[in-house]
Structures are given as structure tokens and as C-alpha cells.
C-alpha positions in Angstrom: -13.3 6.5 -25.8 -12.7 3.0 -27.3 -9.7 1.9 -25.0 -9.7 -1.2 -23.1 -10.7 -0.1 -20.0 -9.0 -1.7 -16.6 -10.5 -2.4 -13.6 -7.7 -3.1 -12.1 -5.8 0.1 -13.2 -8.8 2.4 -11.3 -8.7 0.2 -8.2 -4.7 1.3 -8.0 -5.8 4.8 -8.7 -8.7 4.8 -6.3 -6.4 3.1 -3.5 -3.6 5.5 -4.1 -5.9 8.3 -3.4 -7.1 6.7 -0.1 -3.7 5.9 1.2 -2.8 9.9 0.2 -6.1 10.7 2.1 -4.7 8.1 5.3 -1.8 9.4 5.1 0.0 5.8 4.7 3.6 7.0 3.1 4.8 3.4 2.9 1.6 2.1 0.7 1.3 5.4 -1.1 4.9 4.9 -2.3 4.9 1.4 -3.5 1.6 2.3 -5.1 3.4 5.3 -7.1 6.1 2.7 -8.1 3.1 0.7 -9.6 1.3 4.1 -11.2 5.2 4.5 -12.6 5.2 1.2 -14.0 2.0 1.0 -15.7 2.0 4.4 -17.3 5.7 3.7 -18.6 4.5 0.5 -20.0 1.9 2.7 -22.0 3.8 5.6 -22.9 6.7 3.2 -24.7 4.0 1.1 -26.4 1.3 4.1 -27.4 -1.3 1.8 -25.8 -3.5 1.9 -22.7 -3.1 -1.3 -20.8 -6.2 -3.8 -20.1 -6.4 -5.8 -16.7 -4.3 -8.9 -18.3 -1.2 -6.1 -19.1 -1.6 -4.6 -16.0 -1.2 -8.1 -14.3 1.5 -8.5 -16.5 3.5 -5.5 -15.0 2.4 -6.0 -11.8 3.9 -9.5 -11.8 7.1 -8.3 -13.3 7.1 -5.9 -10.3 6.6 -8.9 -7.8 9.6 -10.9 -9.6 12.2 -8.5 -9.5 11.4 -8.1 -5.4 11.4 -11.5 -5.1 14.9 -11.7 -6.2 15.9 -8.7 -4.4 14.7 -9.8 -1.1 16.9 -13.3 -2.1 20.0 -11.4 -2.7 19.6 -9.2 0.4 19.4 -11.7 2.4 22.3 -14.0 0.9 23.8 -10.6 1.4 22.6 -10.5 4.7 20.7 -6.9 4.2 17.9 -7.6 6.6 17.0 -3.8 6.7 17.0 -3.7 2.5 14.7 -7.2 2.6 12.3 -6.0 4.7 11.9 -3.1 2.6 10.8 -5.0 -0.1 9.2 -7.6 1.6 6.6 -4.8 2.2 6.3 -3.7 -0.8 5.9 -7.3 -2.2 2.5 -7.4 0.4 1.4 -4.2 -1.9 2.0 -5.4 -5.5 0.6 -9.3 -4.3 -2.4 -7.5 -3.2 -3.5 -6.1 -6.4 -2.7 -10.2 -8.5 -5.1 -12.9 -8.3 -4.7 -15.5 -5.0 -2.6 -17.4 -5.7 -2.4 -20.8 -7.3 -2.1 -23.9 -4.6 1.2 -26.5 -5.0 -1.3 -29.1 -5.5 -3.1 -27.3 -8.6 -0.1 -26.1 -10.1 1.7 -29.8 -9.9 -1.5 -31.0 -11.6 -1.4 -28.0 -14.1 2.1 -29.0 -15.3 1.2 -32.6 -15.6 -1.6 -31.8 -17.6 0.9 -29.4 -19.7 3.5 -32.3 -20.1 0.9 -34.7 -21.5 -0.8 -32.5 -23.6 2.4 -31.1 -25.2 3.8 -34.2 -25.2 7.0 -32.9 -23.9 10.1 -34.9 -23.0 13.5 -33.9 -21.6 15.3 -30.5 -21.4 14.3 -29.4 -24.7 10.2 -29.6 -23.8 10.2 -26.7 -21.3 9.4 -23.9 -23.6 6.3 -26.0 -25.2 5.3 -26.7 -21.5 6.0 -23.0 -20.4 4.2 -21.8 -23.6 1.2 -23.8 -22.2 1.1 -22.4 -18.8 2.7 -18.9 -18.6 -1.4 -17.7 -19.5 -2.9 -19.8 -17.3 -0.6 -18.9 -14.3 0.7 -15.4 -14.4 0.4 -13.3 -11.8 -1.0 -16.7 -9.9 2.5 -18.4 -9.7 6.3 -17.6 -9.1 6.6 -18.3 -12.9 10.4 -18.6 -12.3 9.7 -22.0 -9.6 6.7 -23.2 -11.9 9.5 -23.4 -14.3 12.1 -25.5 -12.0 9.4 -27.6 -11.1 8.8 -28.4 -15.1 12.4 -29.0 -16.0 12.7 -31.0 -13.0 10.0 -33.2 -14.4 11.4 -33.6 -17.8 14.7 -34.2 -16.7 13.1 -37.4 -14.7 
């Protein structure tokens, strides 16, 4: 078999079996979202997804909860929030730590002068430059405020 294999994909797999063997409903079910995710992601491509794709989906998955839990609470849907604030702990503990403010700030500097960016119209170039080097290692969406908010200086 001459697929890419993932890592990653067999830790979910392995974890999903020891929170069915723990009986932990509430990890075993955000895990199953994941499993859902990943295999979708494979069966409407025809591929079989390395560690950098799964990444890829699982920081999708972390987005879209992200923005849930915003709305729920604008909302003021404590109950909903908490829901997914929990299941935000599951899919964050499967991506890489997290980048700090201070290395990301100097990541988008570096970005900016090597693009040679300027104004409004330079956040795609700069995004281009750091969407691989920070996925699943930075809210993409606030790395990309904190770029047009640079530009627009």
C-alpha cells in the first residue's frame, strides 16, 4: 500500500477506541465528528489524507466552532457555547501548540518585507506567505486582521 500514511489519522483512531473503551460519550462524539470529517474529505477527493490534510480539516473544524461559540454567545446561548467550547478542547488537542502573539507578529513582519506588500491590496501576497507556515498553529481568520491592520498603517 503506497498511500501517504498519517500519523495523525491513527492517533484519532486509536483515541476514539480508548474513549469507546472509557466510556467518555462527550470525547467519543466529537472524535466521530472528526472520523466524519476526515473520511468525507477522502471519499469526495478519491485520496487518503496525509498528516498536513488532516490538519487542514481539523483546523477547518476548529474555525467554524470558533465562530459558533461567537454567535452563541452574542446570542446569548451559554448552554449551545459551552457545547462547543468542549469540543474546540478535542479538535485543538489533536493541532500543533499553538503559535505565540510575539512569533506570529514577527512572522507577519517578516511576510510584509519579504513580499514587499503595501496597503489593502498586499494581504493575499502576505496571507499566501503565511497560511503554510501557520495553519492549524494560528486563528488564520485574526492572523489575517492583524496583517490588514498593518498594511492599512
Amino acid at each position: 500500500m503506497n498511500n501517504p500514511s498519517s500519523t495523525l489519522k491513527s492517533r484519532i483512531q486509536e483515541d476514539m477506541k480508548l474513549a469507546m473503551k472509557a466510556g467518555d460519550k462527550d470525547r467519543l462524539g466529537v472524535i466521530r465528528l472528526i472520523m466524519a470529517a476526515i473520511k468525507q474529505r477522502e471519499v469526495d477527493e478519491r485520496i487518503v489524507l496525509d498528516d498536513e490534510q488532516v490538519l487542514l480539516v481539523l483546523d477547518k473544524m476548529a474555525k467554524q466552532r470558533r465562530e459558533s461559540i461567537h454567535q452563541y454567545r452574542a446570542a446569548q446561548r451559554d448552554d449551545l457555547a459551552t457545547i462547543e467550547e468542549a469540543e474546540l478542547v478535542v479538535i485543538l488537542s489533536y493541532l500543533p501548540e499553538a503559535l505565540p502573539d510575539e512569533e506570529i507578529a514577527a512572522m507577519i513582519d517578516a511576510a510584509i518585507a519579504d513580499t514587499g506588500a503595501a496597503g489593502p491590496a498586499g494581504i493575499g501576497k502576505v496571507m499566501a506567505v503565511l497560511k503554510p507556515k501557520m495553519q492549524g498553529r494560528a486563528d488564520m481568520s485574526a492572523v489575517s486582521a492583524k496583517v490588514k491592520q498593518q498594511l492599512s498603517r
